[in-house]
N, C-alpha and C positions, 0 to 999 in steps of 0.2 A: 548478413547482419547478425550479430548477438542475439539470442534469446536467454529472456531474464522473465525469474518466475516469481509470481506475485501470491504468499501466503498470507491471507485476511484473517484475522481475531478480533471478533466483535461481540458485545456479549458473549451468550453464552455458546458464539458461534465460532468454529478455527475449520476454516478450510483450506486447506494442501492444493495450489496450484499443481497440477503435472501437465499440463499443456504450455504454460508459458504465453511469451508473445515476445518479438520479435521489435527490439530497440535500438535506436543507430548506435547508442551508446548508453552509459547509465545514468547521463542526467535526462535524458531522455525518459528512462526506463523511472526515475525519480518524479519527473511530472506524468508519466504514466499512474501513476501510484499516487499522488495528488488527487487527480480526475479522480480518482473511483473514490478516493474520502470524500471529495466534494457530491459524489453523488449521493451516499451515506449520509452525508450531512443533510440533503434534500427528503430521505426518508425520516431521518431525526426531526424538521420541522414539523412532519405531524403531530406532534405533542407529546413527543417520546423523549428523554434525554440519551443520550448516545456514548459507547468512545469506542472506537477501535483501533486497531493497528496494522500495518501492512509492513512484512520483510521481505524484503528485496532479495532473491537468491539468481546466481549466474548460475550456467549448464553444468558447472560440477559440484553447485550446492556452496558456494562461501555465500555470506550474506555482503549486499552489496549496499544496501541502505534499510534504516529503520523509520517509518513513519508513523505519529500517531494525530489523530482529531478528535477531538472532544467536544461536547455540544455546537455553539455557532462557532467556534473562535475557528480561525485558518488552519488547516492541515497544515504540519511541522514535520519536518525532518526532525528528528528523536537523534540520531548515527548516522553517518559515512560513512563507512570501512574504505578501507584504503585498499 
C-alpha cells in the first residue's frame, strides 16, 4: 500500500510528518486527514477557536490534497492535486 504523509499547521503549531501512514489510496489518505481535523475540532470545543491545515504529501514529496477546518464548521478539502 501507498504511504502518504500528513503535515499539520495549527496555530502556532506546523509539524512535519516523517513517518507517514500507510493508505489504500489517496481518497483514503483524504479521509485520513479528515479524522484528525475532526479530532482538532473536538479540542477546539473546549472554548478555544481554532483552524488548521493538513497537506497531504505522497513518498516523493508532491502534495496530494490540502485540507483546512475552522472553528465547528466540517473539515474541507481546500485542493486535490492531480
Amino acid at each position: 500500500m501507498p504511504r502518504y504523509y500528513f503535515d499539520i499547521h495549527a496555530d502556532s503549531l506546523s509539524e512535519w510528518d516523517d513517518d507517514g501512514k500507510e493508505a489504500r489510496d489517496a481518497d483514503e489518505a483524504v479521509e485520513n486527514a479528515r479524522l484528525m481535523l475532526a479530532t482538532i475540532a473536538e479540542v477546539g470545543r473546549l472554548g478555544r477557536d481554532w483552524h488548521a491545515v493538513i497537506v497531504i504529501r505522497d513518498k516523493v514529496g508532491t502534495q496530494v490534497a490540502t485540507l483546512t477546518g475552522v472553528g465547528s464548521a466540517e473539515p474541507r478539502v481546500v485542493r486535490r492535486y492531480a
